[in-house]
Structure formats: structure tokens, C-alpha cells
N, C-alpha and C positions, 0 to 999 in steps of 0.2 A: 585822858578821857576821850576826847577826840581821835583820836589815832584808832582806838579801838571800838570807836563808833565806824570809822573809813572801814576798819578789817572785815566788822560782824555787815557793814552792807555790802563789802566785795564780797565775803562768803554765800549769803543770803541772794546777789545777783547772779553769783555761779553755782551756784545749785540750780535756781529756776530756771539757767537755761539751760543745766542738764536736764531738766524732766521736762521742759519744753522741746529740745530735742528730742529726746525717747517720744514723745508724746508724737510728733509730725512721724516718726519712723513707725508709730503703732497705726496712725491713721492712716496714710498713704500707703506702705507696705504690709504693716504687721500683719494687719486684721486680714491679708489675702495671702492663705495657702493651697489655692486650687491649681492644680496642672491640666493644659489643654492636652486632648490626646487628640490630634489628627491621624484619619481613618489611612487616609489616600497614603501618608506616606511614611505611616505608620509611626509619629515621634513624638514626644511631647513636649511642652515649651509652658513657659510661664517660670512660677505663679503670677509675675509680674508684665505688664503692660504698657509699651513707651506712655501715655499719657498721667497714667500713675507715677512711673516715673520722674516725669517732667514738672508735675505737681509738687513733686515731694523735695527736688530739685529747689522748685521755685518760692517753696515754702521756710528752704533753709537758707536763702538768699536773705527773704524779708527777715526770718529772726537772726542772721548776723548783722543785718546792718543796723538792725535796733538793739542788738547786745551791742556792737561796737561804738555805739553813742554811747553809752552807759560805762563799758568796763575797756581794760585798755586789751591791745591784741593779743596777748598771748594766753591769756584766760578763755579768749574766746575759743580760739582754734582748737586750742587741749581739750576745752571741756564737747564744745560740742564734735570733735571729731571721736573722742572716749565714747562719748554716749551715745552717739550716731553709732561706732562700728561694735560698740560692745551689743547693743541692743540690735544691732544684723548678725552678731555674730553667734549671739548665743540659741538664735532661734535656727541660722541654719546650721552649727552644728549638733542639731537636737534630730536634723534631719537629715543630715548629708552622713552616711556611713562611710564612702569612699574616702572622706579629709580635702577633698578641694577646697571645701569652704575655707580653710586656711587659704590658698590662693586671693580668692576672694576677699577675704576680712583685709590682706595687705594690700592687694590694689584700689578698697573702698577708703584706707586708712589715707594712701598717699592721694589719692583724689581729694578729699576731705580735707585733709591739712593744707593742699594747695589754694581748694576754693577759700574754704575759710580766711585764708590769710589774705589771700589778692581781696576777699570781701571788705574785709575788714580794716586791712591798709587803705584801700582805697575810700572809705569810709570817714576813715581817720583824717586822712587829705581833706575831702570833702567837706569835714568840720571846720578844719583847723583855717579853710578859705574863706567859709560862709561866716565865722565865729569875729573875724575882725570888723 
């Protein structure tokens, strides 16, 4: 009975940090699909903006190192880098006709996998020091 008390709350703590991921990548990124068109040199640029960015960066910071209190690392890194690159990826291939967003999706995946993990290891550290 206990054992599958553990399961249904590691399932139940990874889930929510999937849709809490989705959720930082809907409010920092999602919600912006406008492209700048500069006149002068005729290109466009966007939808995204380094401080949105930077935000959305620093948002997935704070929810790993609070999933990584909670769930051990390999749950974290999987689910939020899934959910992170699935929810970049399926909006910009809704939009990208040329197929680069594949480019894209892979180098978002391996950034994501690395931060998460160095998050979360180092987290785990952090516990394991402050906890004796």
C-alpha cells in the first residue's frame, strides 16, 4: 500500500511539472508570435526578445530546483525537457514551413537536458549538505 502511495505521488509530482513547464513556455514565449520587420534593413527578427528570454530561462531554474527537492533527477530533466521542447516544438512547426525548427527542437532539447541536470544535480548536493 505504501509503495503505491510513493508511485501515485511521483506520477502526480511529474505530471505537474509537465504542465508547469508547458505553462512558463506558454507565458514567457508562447503567448508572443509577432515578428519585427525592420524598414532600414529590410529583415525581420523576433517573435522573441533576449529579456523574455531571460525570464523564461530564469523561471525554469526556479521550477527545477523546486521539482528537484521533491522528485529525484531523472524525472525532472525527462519531463521538463519533453515538455519544454515538445510545447516549442509543436508551435514552431505549425509555423516554420522550411523544417529548421527541427534544427531548433534539437539544440533546445540538448540545452535543456544539460541545464536541467547541472540544476538539479547541483540541487541534490545542496540538499544532501544542508539536510544533516
Amino acid at each position: 500500500m505504501q509503495q503505491r502511495r510513493s508511485v501515485a505521488r511521483l506520477m502526480a509530482l511529474v505530471v505537474a511539472l509537465g504542465a508547469l513547464t508547458v505553462a512558463v513556455w506558454w507565458v514567457w514565449l508562447g503567448l508572443d508570435t509577432e515578428r519585427e520587420f525592420d524598414q532600414a534593413t529590410q529583415t525581420t527578427s523576433g517573435p522573441y526578445e533576449a529579456p523574455q528570454v531571460i525570464a523564461c530561462a530564469l523561471s525554469l531554474v526556479v521550477l527545477a530546483v523546486a521539482a528537484s527537492w521533491l522528485l529525484p533527477v531523472v524525472p525532472v530533466v525527462v519531463t521538463m525537457t519533453v515538455a519544454f521542447v515538445g510545447a516549442w516544438s509543436v508551435n514552431a512547426a505549425t509555423k516554420d514551413g522550411s523544417g529548421l525548427w527541427v534544427v531548433g527542437a534539437a539544440l533546445l532539447t540538448v540545452g535543456m537536458a544539460a541545464g536541467a541536470t547541472v540544476i538539479a544535480m547541483g540541487t541534490k548536493a545542496l540538499r544532501r549538505k544542508y539536510k544533516r
